[in-house]
C-alpha positions as CSV (number, residue, x, y, z in Angstrom):
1,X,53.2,-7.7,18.8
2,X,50.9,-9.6,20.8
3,X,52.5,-11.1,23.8
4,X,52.6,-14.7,24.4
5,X,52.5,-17.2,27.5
6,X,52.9,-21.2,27.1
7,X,50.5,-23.8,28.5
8,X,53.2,-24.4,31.2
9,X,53.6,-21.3,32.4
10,X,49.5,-20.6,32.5
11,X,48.7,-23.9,34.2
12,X,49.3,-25.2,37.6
13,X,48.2,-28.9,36.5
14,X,49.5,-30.8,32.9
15,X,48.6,-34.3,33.4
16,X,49.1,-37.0,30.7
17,X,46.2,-39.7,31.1
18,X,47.1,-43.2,31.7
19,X,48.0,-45.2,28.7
20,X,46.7,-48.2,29.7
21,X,42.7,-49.5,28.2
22,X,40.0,-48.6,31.1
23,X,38.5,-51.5,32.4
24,X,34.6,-50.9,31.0
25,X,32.1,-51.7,33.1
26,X,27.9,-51.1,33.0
27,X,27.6,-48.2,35.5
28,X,30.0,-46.9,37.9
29,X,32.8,-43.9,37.6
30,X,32.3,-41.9,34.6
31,X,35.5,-42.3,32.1
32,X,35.8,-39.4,29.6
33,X,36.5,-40.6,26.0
34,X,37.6,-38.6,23.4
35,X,34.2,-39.0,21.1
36,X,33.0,-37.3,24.5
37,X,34.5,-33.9,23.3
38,X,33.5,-31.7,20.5
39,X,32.7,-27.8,19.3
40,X,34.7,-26.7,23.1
41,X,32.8,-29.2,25.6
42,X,32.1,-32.6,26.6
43,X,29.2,-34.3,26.0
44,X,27.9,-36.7,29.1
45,X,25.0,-37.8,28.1
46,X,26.3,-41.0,26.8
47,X,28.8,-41.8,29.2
48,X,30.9,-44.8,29.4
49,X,31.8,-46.3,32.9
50,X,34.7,-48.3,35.3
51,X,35.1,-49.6,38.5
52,X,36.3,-47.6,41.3
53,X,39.4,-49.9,41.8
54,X,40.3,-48.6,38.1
55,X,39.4,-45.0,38.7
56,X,41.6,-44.4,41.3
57,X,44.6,-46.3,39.2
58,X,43.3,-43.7,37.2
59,X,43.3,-40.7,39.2
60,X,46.7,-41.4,40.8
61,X,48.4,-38.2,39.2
62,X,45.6,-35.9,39.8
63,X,42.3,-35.8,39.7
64,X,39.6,-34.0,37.5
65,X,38.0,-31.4,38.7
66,X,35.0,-29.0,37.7
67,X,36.9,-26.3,35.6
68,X,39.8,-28.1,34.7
69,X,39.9,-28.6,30.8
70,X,40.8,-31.7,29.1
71,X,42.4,-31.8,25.4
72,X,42.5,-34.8,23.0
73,X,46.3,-35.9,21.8
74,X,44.8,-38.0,18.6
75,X,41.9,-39.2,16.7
76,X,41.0,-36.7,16.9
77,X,43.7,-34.2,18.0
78,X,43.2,-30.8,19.3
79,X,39.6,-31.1,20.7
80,X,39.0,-29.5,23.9
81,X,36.1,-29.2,26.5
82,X,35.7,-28.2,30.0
83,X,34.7,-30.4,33.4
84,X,31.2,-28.9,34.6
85,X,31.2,-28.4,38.5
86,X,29.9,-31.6,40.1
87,X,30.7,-34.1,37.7
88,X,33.2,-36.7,39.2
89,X,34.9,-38.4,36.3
90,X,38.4,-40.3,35.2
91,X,40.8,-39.4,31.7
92,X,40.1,-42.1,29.2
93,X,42.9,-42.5,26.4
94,X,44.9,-39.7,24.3
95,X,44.3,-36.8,26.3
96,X,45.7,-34.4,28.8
97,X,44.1,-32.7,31.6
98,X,44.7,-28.6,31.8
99,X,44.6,-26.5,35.0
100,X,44.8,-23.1,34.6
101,X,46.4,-21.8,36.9
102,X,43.8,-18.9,38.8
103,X,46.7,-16.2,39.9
104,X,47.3,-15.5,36.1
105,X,45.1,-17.6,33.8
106,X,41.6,-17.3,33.8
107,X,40.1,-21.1,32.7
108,X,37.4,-20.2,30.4
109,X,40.1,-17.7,28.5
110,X,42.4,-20.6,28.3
111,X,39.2,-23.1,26.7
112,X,38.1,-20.4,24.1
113,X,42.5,-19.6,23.4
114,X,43.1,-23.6,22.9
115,X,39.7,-23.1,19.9
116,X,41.6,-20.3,18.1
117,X,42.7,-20.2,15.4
118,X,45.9,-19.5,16.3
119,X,46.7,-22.2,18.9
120,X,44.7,-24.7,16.7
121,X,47.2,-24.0,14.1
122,X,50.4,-24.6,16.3
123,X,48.7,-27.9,16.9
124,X,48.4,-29.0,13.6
125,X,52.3,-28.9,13.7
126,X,51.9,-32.1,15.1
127,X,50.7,-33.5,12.4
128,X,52.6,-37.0,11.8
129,X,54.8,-36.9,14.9
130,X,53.0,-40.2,15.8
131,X,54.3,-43.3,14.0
132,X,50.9,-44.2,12.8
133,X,48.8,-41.3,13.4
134,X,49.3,-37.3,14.4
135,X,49.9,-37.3,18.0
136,X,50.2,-33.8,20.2
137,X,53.0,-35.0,22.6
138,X,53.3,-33.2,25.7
139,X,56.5,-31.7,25.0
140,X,54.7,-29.5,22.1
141,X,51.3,-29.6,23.8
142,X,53.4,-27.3,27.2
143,X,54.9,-25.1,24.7
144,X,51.9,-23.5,22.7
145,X,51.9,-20.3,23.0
146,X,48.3,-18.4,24.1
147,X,47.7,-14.7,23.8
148,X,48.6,-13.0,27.2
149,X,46.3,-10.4,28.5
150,X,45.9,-9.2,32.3
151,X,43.5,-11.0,34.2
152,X,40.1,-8.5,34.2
153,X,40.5,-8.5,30.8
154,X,40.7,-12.2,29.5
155,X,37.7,-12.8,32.3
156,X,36.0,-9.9,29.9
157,X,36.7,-11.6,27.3
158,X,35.3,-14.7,28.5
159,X,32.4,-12.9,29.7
160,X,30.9,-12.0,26.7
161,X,32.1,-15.3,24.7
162,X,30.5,-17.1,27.5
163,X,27.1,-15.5,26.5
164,X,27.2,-16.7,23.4
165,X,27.9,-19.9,24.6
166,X,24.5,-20.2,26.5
167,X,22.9,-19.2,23.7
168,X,24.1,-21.7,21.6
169,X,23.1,-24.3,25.6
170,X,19.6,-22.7,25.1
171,X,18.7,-23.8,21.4
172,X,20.5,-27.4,22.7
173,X,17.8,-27.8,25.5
174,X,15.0,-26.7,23.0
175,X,16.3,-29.1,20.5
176,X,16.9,-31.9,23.3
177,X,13.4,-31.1,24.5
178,X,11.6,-31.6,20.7
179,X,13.6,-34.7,19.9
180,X,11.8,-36.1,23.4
181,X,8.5,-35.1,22.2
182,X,9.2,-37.0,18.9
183,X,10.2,-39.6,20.2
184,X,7.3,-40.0,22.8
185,X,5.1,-39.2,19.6
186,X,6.8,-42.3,18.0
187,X,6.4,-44.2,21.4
188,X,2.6,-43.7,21.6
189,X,1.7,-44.4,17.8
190,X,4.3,-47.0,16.9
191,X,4.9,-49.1,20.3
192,X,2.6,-48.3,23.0
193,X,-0.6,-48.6,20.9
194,X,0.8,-50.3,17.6
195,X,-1.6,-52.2,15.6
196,X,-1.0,-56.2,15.5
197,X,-2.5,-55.9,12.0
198,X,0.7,-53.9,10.7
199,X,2.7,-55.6,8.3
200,X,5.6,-57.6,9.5
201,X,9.1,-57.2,8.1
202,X,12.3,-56.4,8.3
203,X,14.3,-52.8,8.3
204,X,15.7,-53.8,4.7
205,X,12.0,-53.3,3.8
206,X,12.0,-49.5,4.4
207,X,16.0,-48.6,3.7
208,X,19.1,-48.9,1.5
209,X,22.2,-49.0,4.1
210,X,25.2,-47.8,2.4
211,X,28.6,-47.4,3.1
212,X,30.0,-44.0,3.9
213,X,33.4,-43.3,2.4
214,X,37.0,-41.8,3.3
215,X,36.8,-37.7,3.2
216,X,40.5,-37.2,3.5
217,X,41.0,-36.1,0.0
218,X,38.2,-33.9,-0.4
219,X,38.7,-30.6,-0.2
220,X,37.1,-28.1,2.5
221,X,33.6,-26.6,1.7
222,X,30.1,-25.9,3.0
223,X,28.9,-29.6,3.2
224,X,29.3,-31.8,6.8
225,X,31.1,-34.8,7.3
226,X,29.5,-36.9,9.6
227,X,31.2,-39.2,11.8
228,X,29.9,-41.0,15.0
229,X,30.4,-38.2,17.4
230,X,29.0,-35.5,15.1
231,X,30.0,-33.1,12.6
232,X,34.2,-33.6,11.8
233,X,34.7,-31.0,8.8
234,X,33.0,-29.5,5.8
235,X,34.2,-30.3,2.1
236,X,33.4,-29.2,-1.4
237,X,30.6,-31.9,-2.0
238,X,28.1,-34.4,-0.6
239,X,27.7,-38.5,-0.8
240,X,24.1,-37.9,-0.8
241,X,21.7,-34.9,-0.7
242,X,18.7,-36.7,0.6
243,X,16.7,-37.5,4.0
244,X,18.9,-40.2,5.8
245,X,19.7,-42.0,9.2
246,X,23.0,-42.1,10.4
247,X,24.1,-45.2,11.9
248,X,27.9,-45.8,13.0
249,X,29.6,-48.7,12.1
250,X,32.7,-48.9,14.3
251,X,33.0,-47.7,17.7
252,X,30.0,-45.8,19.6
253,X,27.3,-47.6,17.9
254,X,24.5,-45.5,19.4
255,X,24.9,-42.3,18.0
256,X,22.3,-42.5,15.8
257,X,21.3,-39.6,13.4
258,X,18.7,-38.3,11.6
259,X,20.4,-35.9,8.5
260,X,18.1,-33.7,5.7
261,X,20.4,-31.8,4.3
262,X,23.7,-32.6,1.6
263,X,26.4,-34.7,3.8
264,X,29.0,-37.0,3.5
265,X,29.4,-39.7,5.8
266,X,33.1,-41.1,6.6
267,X,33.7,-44.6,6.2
268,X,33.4,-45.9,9.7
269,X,29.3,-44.7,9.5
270,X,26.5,-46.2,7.2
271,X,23.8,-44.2,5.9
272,X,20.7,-45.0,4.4
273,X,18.2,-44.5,1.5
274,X,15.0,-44.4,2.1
275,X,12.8,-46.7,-0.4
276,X,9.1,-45.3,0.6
277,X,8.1,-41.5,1.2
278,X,7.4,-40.4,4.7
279,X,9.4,-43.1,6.5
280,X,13.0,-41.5,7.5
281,X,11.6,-40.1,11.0
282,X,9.8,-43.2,11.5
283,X,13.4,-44.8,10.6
284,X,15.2,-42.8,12.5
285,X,13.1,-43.2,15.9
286,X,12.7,-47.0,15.5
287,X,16.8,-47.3,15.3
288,X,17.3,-45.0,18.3
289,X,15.2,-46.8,20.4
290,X,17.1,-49.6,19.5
291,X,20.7,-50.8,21.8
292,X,23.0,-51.2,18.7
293,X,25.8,-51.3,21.2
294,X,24.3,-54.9,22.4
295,X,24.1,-56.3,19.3
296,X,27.9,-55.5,19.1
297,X,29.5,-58.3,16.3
298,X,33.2,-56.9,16.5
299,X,35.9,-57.6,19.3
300,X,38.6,-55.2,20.2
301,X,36.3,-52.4,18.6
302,X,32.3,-52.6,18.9
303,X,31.0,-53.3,15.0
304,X,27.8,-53.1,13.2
305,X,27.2,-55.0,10.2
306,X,24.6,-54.2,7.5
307,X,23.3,-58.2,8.1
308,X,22.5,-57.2,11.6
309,X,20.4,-54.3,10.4
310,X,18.8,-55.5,7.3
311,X,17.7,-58.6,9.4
312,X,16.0,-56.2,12.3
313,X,12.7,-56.9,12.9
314,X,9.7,-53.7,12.3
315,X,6.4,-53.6,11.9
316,X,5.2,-51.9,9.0
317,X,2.6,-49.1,9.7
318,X,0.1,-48.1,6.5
319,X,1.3,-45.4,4.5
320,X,-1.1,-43.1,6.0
321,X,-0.1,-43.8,9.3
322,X,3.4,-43.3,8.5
323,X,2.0,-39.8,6.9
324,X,0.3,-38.7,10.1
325,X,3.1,-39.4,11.9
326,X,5.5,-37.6,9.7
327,X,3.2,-34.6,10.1
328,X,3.0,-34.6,13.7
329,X,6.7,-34.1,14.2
330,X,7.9,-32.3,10.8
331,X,7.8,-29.0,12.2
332,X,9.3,-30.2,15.4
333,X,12.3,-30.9,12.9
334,X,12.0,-27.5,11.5
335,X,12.4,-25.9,14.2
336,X,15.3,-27.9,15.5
337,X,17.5,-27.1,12.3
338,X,16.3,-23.7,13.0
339,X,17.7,-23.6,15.8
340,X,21.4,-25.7,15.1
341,X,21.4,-22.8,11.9
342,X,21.1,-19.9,14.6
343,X,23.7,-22.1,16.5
344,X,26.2,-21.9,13.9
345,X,25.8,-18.5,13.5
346,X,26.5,-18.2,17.2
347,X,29.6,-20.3,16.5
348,X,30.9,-18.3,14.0
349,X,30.1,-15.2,15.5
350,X,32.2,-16.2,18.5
351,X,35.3,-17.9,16.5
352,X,35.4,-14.2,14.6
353,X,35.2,-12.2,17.7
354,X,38.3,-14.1,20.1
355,X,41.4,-13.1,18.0
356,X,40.0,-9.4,17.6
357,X,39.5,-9.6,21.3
358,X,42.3,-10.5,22.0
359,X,44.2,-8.6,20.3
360,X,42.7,-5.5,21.2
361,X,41.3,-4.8,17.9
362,X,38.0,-4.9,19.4
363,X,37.1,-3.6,22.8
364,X,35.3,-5.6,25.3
365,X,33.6,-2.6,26.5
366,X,32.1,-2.0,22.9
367,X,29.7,-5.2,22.7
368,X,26.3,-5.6,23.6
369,X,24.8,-8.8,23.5
């Protein structure tokens, strides 16, 4: 039998964040959100901000530090991610920050533990414990139980998970790196140097925007669900199985994304049809360059509407200009779903190997990478 050790006895630090809203302001201390964390880590490069007369209400029980882990309570629940070294940051809502404790826990061990499996599965036994929606409360959240080993050997273990890990970094850097070149590509042809001849219209002239719809029902598969922080689930068919931008409609209204495979999009994201060839990419770079988040129509929640977009002003390039421009940065595409493929791979090469490493099934000693 594999031996056990909860959350409180591995960490030093199990911090509820404050349950009041942040006060959000343009630039300032980071706040981590919990559309911030996904796939094991957090995502800062759309960070939200507050004053530093809030972030030290909100730092009063301790404060984040590089290597402490944070993981989300609800919507969602269960998603973990750990502070890089020299980020200075606050706890936004529904989550609780980790410490492990360094005498007996080692803190990448802990991050890959909270992924398995195993631990994800305990969590999910907190399903409806929240009077509206699942919520991990940190009575529960202190007793999951993580496979114990002795110290060298969950640092082993983290060792060769953590190569994987840069693997998977690497092909994000390529990828981030080719999305800047296309989007430079789009700059030069399309804003810098764009034609005053070009067609005037509207972005209701190029695209269909349709609603995405509730996957909750669906059963799990091989195609993604798309929300507005990324890639939620899989289930056992698409919405639609075409080229399509990705445009949330609640909530972070920036995350824009550009999708060419079978998907379905949840209900709280539009996506669109294209209604002339080679114009998705062109779609795709015009909305990103666009601040959605300023053009904000909802209240308590930020809120796109399909009005706002339909009525979006473009200029309309000739279709062989759209052409030239879709051949430019095609194979930039190609090789950035290479590379998320690979990624995946990666993934699920990594999610296979923890609980045979932990539980001895596999040695550490045995795997080159």
């Amino acid at each position: 039998m594999i031996e056990c050790r909860t959350i409180k006895e591995l960490c030093s630090v199990v911090v509820d964040c404050p349950h009041s809203t942040p006060t959000w302001t343009v630039e300032g201390k980071i706040v981590v959100r919990s559309n911030n964390i996904k796939n094991g880590r957090i995502d800062f490069s759309s960070p939200s901000y507050t004053d530093d007369e809030h972030f030290q209400q909100r730092i009063k029980r301790a404060t984040p530090q590089g290597g402490d882990i944070i993981i989300t309570r609800e919507a969602p629940m269960g998603e973990v991610g750990m502070i890089p070294e020299g980020i200075v940051c606050c706890l936004g809502q529904r989550m609780v920050l980790l410490r492990a404790n360094p005498e007996i826990c080692d803190n990448y061990y802990l991050l890959y533990s909270l992924q398995s499996r195993y631990v994800q599965h305990q969590i999910s036994w907190s399903e409806g414990t929240g009077t509206t929606v699942s919520n991990l409360r940190i009575p529960h959240l202190e007793q999951l139980k993580i496979p114990y080993l002795p110290l060298s050997k969950q640092r082993q273990v983290s060792s060769v998970l953590r190569c994987l890990e840069e693997k998977i970094k690497h092909n994000r850097v390529i990828n981030d790196n080719l999305q800047q070149q296309a989007q430079a590509i789009y700059a030069s042809m399309f804003v810098d140097n764009a034609d005053p001849t070009w067609q005037q219209g509207h972005l209701s002239d190029l695209v269909t925007v349709r609603y995405g719809k509730d996957h909750k029902k669906l059963a799990d598969g091989i195609y993604p669900v798309y929300g507005s922080g990324g890639i939620m689930r899989h289930v056992e068919r698409p919405l639609y199985d075409k080229e399509s931008v990705l445009i949330p409609r609640k909530g972070t209204l920036n995350n824009v994304m550009y999708v060419n495979q079978p998907f379905w999009s949840v209900d709280t994201m539009f996506y669109t049809e294209m209604r002339l060839p080679d114009v998705a990419k062109f779609v795709y770079h015009f909305v990103k360059a666009k601040d959605l988040a300023a053009m904000n129509a909802g209240s308590a929640v930020p809120s796109m509407t399909t009005d706002i977009l339909n009525a979006m002003e473009i200029a309309i390039p000739p279709a062989t200009v759209l052409e030239e421009f879709e051949s430019l940065v095609a194979p930039m595409y190609r090789a950035m779903q290479g590379n998320d493929a690979q990624s995946k791979k990666l993934a699920d090469l990594r999610n296979a190997l923890l609980p045979k490493l932990m539980s001895g099934e596999i040695d550490v000693s045995d795997i080159q990478l």
